[in-house]
N, C-alpha and C positions, 0 to 999 in steps of 0.2 A: 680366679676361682677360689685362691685359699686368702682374703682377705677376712678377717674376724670380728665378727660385731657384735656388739655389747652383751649381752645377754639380759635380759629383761625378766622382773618377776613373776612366776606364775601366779595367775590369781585363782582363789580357792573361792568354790561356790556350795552353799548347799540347794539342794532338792525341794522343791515347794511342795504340799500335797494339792495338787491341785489334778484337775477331770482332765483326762486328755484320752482319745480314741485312737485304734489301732485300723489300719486300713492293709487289707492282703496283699500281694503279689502275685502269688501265682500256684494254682493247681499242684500239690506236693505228691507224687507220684511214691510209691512205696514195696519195691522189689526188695529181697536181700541181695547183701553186696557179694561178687564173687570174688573167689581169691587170687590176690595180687600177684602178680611180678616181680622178682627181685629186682631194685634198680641199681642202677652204677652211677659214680660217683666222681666228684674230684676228690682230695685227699683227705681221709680219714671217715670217708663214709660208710654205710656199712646198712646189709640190704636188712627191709624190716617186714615182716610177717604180716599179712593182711587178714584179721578172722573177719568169717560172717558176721552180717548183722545180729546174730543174735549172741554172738559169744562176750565176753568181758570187754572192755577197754584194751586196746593195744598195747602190748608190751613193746619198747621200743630198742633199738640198740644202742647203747653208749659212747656217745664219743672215745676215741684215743686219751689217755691219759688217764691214772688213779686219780687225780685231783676231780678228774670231772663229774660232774653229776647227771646223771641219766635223764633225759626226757621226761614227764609230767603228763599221766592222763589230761586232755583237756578239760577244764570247768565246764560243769552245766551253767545256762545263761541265766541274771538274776529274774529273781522272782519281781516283774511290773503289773503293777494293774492298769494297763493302758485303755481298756473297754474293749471294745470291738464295733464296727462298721462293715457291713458285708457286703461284698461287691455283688452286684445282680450282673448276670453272667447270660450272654447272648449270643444264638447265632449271630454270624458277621452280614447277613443280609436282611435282619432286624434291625437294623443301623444305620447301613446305608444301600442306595440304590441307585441304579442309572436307566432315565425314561423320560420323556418328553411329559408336560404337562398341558394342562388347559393353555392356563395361562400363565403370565408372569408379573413381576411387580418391584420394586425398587425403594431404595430412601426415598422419599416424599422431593427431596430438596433434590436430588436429581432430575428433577420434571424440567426444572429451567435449562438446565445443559443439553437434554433432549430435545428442547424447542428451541435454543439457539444452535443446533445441529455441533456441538462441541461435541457428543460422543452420541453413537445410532441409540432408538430404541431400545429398552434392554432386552425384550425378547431375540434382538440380533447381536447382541452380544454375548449370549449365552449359547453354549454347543448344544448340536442336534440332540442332544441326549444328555445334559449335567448332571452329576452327581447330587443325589438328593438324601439329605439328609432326616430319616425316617421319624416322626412321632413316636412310633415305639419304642425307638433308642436315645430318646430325651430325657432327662429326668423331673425336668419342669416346661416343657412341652414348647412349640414355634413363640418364639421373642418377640421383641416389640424393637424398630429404630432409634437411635441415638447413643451417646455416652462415649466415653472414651477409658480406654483400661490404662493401668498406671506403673510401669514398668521400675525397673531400678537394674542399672551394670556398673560393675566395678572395674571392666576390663576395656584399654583402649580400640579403638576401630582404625583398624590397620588399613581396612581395604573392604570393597565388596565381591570381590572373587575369589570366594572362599574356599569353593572346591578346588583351586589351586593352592590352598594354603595358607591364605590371608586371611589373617582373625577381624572377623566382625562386630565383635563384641561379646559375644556369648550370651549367658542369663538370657536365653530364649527368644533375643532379637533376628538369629536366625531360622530361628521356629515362626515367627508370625509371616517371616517374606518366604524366603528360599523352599524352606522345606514341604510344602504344599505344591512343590513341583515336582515330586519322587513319582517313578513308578509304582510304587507300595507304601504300606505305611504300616508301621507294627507298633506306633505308641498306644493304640489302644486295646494291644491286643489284652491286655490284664484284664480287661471285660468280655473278653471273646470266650466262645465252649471250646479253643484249642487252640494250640500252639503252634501250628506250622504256615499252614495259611494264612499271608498277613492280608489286613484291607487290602482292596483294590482306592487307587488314587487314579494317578493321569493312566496306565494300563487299566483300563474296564476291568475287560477279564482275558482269559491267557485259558491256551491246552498244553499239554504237552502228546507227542508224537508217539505212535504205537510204541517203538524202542525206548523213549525216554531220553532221547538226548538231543532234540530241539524242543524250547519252548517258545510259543508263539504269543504275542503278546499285542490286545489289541487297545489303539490309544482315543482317549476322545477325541471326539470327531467335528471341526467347527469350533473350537476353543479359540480365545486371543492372551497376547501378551498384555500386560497390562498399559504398552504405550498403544493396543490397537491390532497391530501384527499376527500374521494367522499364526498358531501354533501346532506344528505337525512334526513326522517322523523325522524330518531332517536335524531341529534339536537333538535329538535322541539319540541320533548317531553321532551330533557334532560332541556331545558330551562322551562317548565313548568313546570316541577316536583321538580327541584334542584334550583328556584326561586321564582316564583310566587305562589308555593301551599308550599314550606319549611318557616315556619314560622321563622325559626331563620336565614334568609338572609336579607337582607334590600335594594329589590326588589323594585322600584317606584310604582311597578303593586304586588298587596297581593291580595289573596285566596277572603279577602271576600267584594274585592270589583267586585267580578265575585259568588256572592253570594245574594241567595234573599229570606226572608222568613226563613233561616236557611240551607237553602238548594244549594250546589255550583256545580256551573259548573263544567262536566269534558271536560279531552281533551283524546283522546283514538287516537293510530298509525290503521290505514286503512293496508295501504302498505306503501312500502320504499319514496312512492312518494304523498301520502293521510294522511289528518292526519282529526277527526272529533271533533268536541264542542257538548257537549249536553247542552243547559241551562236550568233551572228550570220553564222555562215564554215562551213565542213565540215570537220570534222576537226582540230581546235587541239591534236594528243594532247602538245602541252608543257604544256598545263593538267590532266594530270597532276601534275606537280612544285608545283601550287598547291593540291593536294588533300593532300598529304601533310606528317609532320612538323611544324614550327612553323609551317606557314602556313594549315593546317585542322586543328586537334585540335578534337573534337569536345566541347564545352562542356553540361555536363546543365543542361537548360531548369527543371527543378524546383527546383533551387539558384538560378541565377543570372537567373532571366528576370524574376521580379517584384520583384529589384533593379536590372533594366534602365530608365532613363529613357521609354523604348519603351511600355514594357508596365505601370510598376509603380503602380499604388494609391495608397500611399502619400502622408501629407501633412507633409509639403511633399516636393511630388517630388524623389527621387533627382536631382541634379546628375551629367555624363558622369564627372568626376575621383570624385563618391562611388561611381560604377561601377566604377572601374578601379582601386580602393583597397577593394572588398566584399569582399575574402576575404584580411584582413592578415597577417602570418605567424603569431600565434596561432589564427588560425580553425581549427582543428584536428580530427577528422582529416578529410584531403581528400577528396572525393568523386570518383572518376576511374574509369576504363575500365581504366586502364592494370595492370600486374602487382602494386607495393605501392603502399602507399597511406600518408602523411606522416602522422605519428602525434604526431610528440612533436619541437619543435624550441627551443633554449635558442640565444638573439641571442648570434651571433658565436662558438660555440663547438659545438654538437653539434646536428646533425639526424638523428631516427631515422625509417624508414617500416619498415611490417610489410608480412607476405603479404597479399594484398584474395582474403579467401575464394570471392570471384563471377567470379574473373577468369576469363575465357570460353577459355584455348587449352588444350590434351593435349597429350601426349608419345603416340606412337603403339600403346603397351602402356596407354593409359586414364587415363594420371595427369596430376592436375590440375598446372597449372603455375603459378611458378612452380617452381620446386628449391630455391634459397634462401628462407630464413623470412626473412632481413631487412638490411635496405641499412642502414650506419650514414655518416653524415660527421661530418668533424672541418671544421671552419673557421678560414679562417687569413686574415692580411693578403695574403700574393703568390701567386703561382701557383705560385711554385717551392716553395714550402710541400709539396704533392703531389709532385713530382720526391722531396724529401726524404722524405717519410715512404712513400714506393714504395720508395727503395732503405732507410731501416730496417726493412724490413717491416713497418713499420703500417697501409699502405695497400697498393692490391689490384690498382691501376691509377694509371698516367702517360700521358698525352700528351706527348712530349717536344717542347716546342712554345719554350721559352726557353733559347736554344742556350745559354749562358751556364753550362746546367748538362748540357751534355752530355755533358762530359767524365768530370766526376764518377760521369756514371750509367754510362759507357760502361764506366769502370774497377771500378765497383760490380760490375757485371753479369759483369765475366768473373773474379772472384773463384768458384773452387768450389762455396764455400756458399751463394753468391747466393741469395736467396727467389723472385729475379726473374728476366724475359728481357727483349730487346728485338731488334725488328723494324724494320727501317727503309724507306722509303717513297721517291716520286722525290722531285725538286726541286719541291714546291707547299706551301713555308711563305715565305711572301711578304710583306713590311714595308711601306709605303708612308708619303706622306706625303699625304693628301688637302687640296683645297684645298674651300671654300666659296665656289661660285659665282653663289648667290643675288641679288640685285640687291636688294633690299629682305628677303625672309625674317631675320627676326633680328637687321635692324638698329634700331639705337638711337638714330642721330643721323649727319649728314651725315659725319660724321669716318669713323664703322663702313663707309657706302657705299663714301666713297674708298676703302678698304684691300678692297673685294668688285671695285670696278675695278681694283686693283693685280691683283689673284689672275686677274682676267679677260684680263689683256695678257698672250699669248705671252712676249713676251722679259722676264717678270717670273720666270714659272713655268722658260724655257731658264736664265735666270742661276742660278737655284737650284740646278737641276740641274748647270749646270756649278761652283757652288761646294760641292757636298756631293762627297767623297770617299767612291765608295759600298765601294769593296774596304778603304778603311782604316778605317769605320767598320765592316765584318764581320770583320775581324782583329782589331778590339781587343774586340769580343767573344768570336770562339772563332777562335783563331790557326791555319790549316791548310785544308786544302781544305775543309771540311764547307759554308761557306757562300762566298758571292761575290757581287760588284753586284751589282745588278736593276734592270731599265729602267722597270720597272710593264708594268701589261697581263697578256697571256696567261703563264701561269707557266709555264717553259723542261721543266716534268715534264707536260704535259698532253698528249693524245692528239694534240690539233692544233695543236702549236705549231711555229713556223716561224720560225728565226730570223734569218733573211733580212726577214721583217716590222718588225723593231725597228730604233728610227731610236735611238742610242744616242748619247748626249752625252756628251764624257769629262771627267774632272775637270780644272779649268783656271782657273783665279781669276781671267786675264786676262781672257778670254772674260765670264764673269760680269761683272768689272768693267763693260765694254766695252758689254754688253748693257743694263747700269742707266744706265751715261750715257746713252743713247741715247734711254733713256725719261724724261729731261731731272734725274735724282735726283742730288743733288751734296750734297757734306758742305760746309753754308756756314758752319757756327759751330766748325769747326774741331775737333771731339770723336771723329772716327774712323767717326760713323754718317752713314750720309746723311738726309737732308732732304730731303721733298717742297719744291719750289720754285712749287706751285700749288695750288688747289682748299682746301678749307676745314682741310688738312691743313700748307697750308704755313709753313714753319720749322721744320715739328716732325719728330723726327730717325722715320726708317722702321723701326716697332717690331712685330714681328709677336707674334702670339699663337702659343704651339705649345700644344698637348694632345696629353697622354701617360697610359697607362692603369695603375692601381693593381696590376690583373692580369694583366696581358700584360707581365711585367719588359722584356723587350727594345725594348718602344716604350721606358721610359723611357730606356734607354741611348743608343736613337737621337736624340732631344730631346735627351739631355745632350750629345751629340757636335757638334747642329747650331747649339746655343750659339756656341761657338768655331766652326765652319766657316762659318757664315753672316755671325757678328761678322766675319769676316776681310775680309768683301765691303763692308761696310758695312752688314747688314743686323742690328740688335739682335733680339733673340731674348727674348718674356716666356714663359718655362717651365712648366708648373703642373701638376701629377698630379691624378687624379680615379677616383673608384671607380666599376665597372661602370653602376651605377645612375644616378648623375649624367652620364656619357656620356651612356645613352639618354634622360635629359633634355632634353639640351643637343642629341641631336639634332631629338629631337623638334622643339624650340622652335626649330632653325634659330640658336641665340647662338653661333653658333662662330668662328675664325679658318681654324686648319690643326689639325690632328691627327694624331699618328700613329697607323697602325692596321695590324696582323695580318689581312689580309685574308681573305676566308673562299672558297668552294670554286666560286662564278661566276668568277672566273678560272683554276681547273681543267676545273670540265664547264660551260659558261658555258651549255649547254641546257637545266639545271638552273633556272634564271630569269633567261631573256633579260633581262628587268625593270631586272635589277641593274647592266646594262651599260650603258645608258645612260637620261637620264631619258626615258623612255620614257613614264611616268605624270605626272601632276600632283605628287603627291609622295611617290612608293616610293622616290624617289631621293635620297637626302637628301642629296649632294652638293650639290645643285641645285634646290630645292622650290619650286613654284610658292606663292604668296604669295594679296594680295586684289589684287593686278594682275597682268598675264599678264605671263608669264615673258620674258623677253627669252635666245634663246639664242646662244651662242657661233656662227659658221657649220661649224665642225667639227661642231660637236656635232648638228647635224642632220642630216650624215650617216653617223655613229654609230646614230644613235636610229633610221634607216629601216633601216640594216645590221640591227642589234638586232631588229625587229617582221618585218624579213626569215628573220632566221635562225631567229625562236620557230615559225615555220612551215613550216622547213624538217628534212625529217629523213632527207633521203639523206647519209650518212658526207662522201662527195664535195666536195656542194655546201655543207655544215657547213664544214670545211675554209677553202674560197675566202672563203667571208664571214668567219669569224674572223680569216683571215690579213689581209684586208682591214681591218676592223676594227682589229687590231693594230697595224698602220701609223698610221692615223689617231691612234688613240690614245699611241704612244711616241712620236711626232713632237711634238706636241700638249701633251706631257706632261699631260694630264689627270690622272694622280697620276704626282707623283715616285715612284718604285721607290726601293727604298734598296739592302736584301740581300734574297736569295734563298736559301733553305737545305733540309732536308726535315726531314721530321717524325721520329720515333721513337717506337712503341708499346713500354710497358711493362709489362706483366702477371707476375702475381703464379704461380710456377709449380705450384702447388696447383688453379689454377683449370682444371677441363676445359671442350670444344665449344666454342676458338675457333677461327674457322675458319684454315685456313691461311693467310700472305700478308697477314690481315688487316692495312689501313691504317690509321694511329690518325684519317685524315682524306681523305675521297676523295667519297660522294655526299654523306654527313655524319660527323658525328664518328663515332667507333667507338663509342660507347653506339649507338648508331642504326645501325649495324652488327653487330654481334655476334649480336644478337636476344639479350640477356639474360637473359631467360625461358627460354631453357636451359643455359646454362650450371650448373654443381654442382661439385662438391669431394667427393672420396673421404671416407669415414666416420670414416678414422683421420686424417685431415688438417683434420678440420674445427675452429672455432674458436668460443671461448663469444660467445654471443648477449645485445645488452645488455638486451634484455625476452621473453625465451624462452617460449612456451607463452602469447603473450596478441595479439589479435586488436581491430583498429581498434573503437571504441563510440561511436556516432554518438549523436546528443539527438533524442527523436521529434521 
C-alpha cells in the first residue's frame, strides 16, 4: 500500500466561453435551520454554535494552538452563466401505467421467430397487464424500431452477479440489464411532483396496513425471464433470503440496515404474484430507496438458487466466493427482467447485448419495448475514453464527470456540426478524500493500527486539511470558475444545503505544521518527513497510503497534487492507482489507508440512504466497518449516526433540512472526509437520439442511465445507424 509513484504534471486548462445549459435536480425546499447541538469530538475539537438561517455566517471555534488559524466563512459559488433548462414536472401516473391493451406489436424482424415457433406470439409473452409507458410522459412521443446505442466502460467485468458483489462493469452496463428488475425505481424521480413515492417497476402497486408496519406489494402478473421462464414471487424472496438477510454475501442492501432496535424486518410470499414487509416501526417509507436500483434487483431463483451455498445439492458444496464468481463474464447470454440482455462480450474491448424478446413494458399504441434492437460498448483503460469517443461521435453518451475534459467537450459542442449536446447540472460533482477509520478491520499488524489512530485524531485529519490547497488544486485541473474548494459533506448544489453549516479550514501550512507538533510528530532523522516519536511505529518517517482510481481520472490528479502538498508538511505520500474492481475489493476487505473518491448522490439527496451518512450498520459503511470485535466509535460520530437514523424517518421537507444542516456541521468540523473540489456534472447526448426528458441530470437520484428510462428512447429511420448482429436474438442452452 505505501509504494510511491511518480508524480506526473498537472496540466493547466483555460475556460472556453462557450453556451452550455444548466439542468435542475431537485425541488429546494426552504425552512429556517434550527439550533444545533453541541458535538463531541476526538482530540482538540471544540462544539460550534449553530445560528438561524437568517443570522450571519458561522462563527467557528479554533483549533488548539496560537499558530493556528481559525476556520473560514465558506465562499459563495462562482458566478456561471450556464443557461438554464427546466425540467417539466409530472405526476408519476402521467408516466407510466399498468393495463392491458387492445393489442400488441413487436420488431418487424421478429415475425420470423414467431413463425418458426422460436419464441410465442408477443401478446403471450407480455404480462396480463405491462407497464406502459404513457404518451404524455414522452418528450418526443412513441418511437419508431431499429438502431443500436453506443456505450463506452473503462472498468473490467468481473462477473454478472452483482448483487453479490461482483463488478459488472459499471458506466450503465448494469442499468440497461439488471436494473429494470427492481421493485421500484426512483431514477426518474427529478421529474416527479415528489420525493417519496418512487415509480412502481416489477411491484404494480403496494398499500400499507392500518398501523403502518406491513407493506404489501403487488408484482406483475404473467411476466417471463428473458430465457422464457415465468417470473413470480419466488424471485423476490430468493433475492431476499439468498442476499440481503445471508450475511456471508456482499449484498449493497444487509439484514441490518432493514433493522431497528434489534429487531428486522421480514419479507413473507402472499401468492405467486404478492409478496409482504413487516417492519418493526410504522411507516419507514425511506426503505423505499432500499427496494430499488442496485440495492434490490431482482435475481431469477432458477439460475442462481442451486448455486447458492443456502440451497445447493451439489458435492462438495458451493463455497460463498464460488457464489459471487457463478456467473463469469463468459456465462453468456444473461438471464434478466431488464430491456436487453448481454449477449456477446470480448475482455477489454467490445460488449454487445440484444433486445430480450419477453421484456414485459409498451409504448401506449401496443408496441413492445424496447425501440433499440441493441446496446453495443467499446472498452477502454480511463473514463475519459467515453468523453472522447461522445465528442468523435462514436459514442452516444457522456457523463461529464472528469473536468479535466471539459473544455474540450465544451468547445466540441459548440462547433455547428457537433453530433452532440450538453446540459449542465448544480454543484454535486464532489471529490474527497476518505479516511479508514476502522480500529482493527483490515489491519495487518500493530504498525497498520497505529496509522487507523493517526486517521482517528482530529488535528491529524484538521492538519491535512489545512495543508491541501483545495482552489489550487481545482485550477490546475480546469482553470476558471467551473470548479472551486469543497469542505466535504453536503454538496453546495443540494436542495438542503446551507452554508452557514460548514466549518471550512483554509489553506495554511503553518497551521498544519503547528497542528502535527502538537501531536508530538517531529522530523528526528533530519530527511524533511516527520517521524512517529512513539508506539510501534516509532523513528519511522509518517507515510500515508493514498488510493486513487483507474476510472475516475480526476481522483488521480488529486493524489498527484497531494504528493507535493502534504510532502511540504512533512507528511510522505505512497501513491498507487487501481482499477474499479480492485477498489471494491479493497473495500470489502477493509486493507485500506485513504482514497480518493468521486462521491456519489448521499451527499445530494442524502434520503436516498440515510445508511451511507453515517456508520449506522455494522458494515454498509465501509469507512468504518465493524470487524470480530465491536467497533469503537469516534464521540462525533455518534451523533452523526442518531442524526442519520433520525433523519431516515423523517420526511417533512422542514424538519429534513434542520437535521442535515446539523449534520453538516458535525461533519465539516470533524473533517470526517476532507473535501477537495466541488464542480458539476455535464450530460452529453448524442443529438440523433429522441425522449430525453428535458433538464435531465447526468446525476441527481441516480446516474442518467437510471434516469432517462431507456426503454424509450429511439432514433429517426433516416438517422439510424448499422447494428453489430442485426436480425439475431439472445439463445439460451436448455
Amino acid at each position: 500500500m505505501r509504494k510511491i509513484s511518480r508524480r506526473k504534471m498537472l496540466q493547466l486548462t483555460a475556460l472556453s466561453a462557450v453556451g452550455v445549459v444548466a439542468a435542475a435536480c431537485a425541488p429546494q425546499a426552504t425552512p429556517t435551520a434550527a439550533p444545533m447541538p453541541a458535538a463531541t469530538s476526538a482530540p482538540a475539537a471544540t462544539a460550534v454554535p449553530m445560528p438561524t438561517a437568517t443570522t450571519a455566517p458561522m462563527a467557528t471555534a479554533t483549533p488548539a494552538g496560537p499558530q493556528v488559524k481559525p476556520p473560514i466563512p465558506y465562499p459563495d459559488p462562482n458566478k456561471i452563466a450556464v443557461g438554464g433548462l427546466e425540467v417539466k414536472r409530472q405526476d408519476i401516473n402521467q408516466i407510466v401505467a399498468y393495463k392491458a391493451l387492445p393489442a400488441y406489436h413487436q420488431a418487424p424482424w421478429l415475425d420470423a421467430f414467431v413463425a418458426n415457433k422460436t419464441i410465442p406470439p408477443v401478446e403471450q409473452r407480455l404480462p396480463k397487464e405491462p407497464q406502459v409507458y404513457l404518451t404524455s410522459g414522452m418528450s418526443d412521443g412513441p418511437g419508431v424500431y431499429g438502431d443500436l446505442w453506443r456505450g463506452f466502460s473503462a472498468c473490467p467485468i468481473a462477473g454478472y452477479n452483482n448483487l453479490a458483489g461482483t463488478t459488472m462493469g459499471w458506466f450503465g452496463i448494469e442499468s440497461y440489464t439488471v436494473r429494470y428488475g427492481s421493485l421500484v425505481k426512483i431514477g426518474p424521480l427529478f421529474r416527479a411532483t415528489q420525493d417519496i413515492e418512487p415509480f412502481p417497476e416489477v411491484a404494480k402497486s403496494w398499500e400499507w396496513s392500518a398501523d403502518g408496519t406491513q407493506l404489501t406489494m403487488h408484482l406483475i402478473e404473467g411476466a417471463f425471464w428473458s430465457d422464457g421462464v415465468p417470473f413470480n414471487a419466488d424471485d423476490v424472496m430468493f433475492t431476499w433470503e439468498g442476499y440481503i438477510v445471508d450475511p456471508n454475501v456482499n449484498s449493497p442492501s444487509k439484514i441490518d440496515a432493514w433493522t431497528w432496535n434489534g429487531t428486522a424486518t421480514t419479507l413473507t410470499k402472499v401468492d405467486d404474484n404478492t409478496v409482504m414487509f413487516t417492519f418493526p416501526i410504522p411507516k419507514p417509507l425511506g426503505k423505499y430507496y432500499d427496494m430499488c436500483d442496485d440495492r434490490f434487483f431482482i435475481e431469477p431463483a432458477h439460475i442462481l438458487k442451486s448455486l447458492h451455498p443456502k440451497w445447493s445439492t451439489k458435492v462438495p458444496k458451493p463455497s460463498y466466493a464460488d457464489f459471487a464468481n457463478a456467473l463469469p463474464p463468459d456465462h453468456l447470454p444473461l438471464v434478466t427482467l431488464g430491456p436487453w440482455v448481454i449477449t456477446e462480450y470480448h475482455t477489454d474491448q467490445l460488449l454487445i447485448m440484444r433486445r430480450n424478446p419477453y421484456y414485459w413494458k409498451v409504448d401506449e399504441n401496443g408496441n413492445q419495448l424496447p425501440y433499440f434492437d441493441e446496446i453495443q460498448y467499446l472498452k477502454g483503460p480511463t473514463g475519459t475514453g467515453r468523453d472522447l469517443c461522445t465528442m468523435a461521435g462514436n459514442c452516444d453518451h457522456m457523463n461529464l464527470e472528469n473536468p479535466s475534459s471539459f473544455v474540450q467537450a465544451m468547445t466540441a459542442a459548440a462547433d455547428p456540426n457537433a453530433k452532440f449536446g450538453i446540459t449542465w447540472g448544480p454543484e454535486c460533482l464532489g471529490y474527497n478524500v476518505e479516511f479508514n477509520f476502522s480500529v482493527d478491520v483490515g489491519t495487518l499488524s500493530d504498525s497498520d493500527k497505529a496509522y487507523r489512530q493517526l486517521y482517528r485524531d482530529l488535528r491529524f485529519r484538521q492538519a491535512l486539511a489545512y495543508a491541501t490547497d483545495r482552489d489550487g488544486i481545482a485550477q490546475s485541473i480546469m482553470r476558471g470558475p467551473f470548479l472551486r474548494a469543497f469542505a466535504g459533506g453536503i454538496y453546495p448544489g443540494s436542495p438542503d444545503f446551507d452554508k452557514t453549516s460548514v466549518v471550512y479550514y483554509p489553506y495554511d501550512a503553518t497551521s498544519a505544521r503547528a497542528l502535527l507538533a502538537d501531536m508530538g510528530l517531529k522530523d528526528t532523522d533530519g530527511d524533511g518527513i516527520l517521524n512517529f516519536t512513539s508506539g510501534p511505529n516509532a523513528g519511522q518517517n509518517v507515510t500515508i497510503a493514498v488510493v486513487a482510481s483507474e476510472d475516475q481520472h480526476e481522483t488521480q490528479s488529486v493524489g498527484e497534487a497531494l504528493v507535493s502538498q502534504w510532502a511540504a508538511v512533512g507528511i510522505k505520500v505512497n501513491y498507487r492507482v487501481l482499477n474499479s474492481s480492485a477498489i471494491g475489493d479493497m473495500n470489502t476487505s477493509g486493507n485500506w489507508d485513504t482514497q480518493v473518491v468521486r462521491e456519489g448522490q448521499v451527499f445530494m439527496l442524502p434520503f436516498l440512504n440515510p445508511n451511507a451518512l453515517a456508520p449506522t450498520t455494522k458494515t454498509g459503511f465501509y469507512q468504518h466497518k465493524e470487524g470480530t470485535t465491536p467497533r469503537v466509535l469516534m464521540d462525533f460520530e455518534q451523533s452523526l449516526i442518531d442524526i442519520a437514523n433520525k433523519y431516515a424517518l423523517t420526511f417533512d421537507a422542514a424538519t429534513r433540512k434542520q437535521l442535515i444542516t446539523q449534520y453538516n456541521q458535525i461533519f465539516t468540523q470533524n473533517v470526517y472526509m476532507l473535501g477537495i473540489f466541488i464542480g458539476r456534472y455535464g450530460l452529453g447526448i448524442s443529438k440523433r437520439i429522441k425522449n430525453i426528458p428535458p433538464g435531465t441530470p447526468a446525476f441527481d437520484y441516480e446516474w442518467v442511465e437510471d434516469s432517462v428510462l431507456l426503454d424509450q428512447l429511439w432514433t429517426p429511420t433516416d438517422q439510424q445507424l448499422k447494428e453489430n448482429r442485426p436480425n439475431t436474438l439472445p439463445v439460451y442452452k436448455a
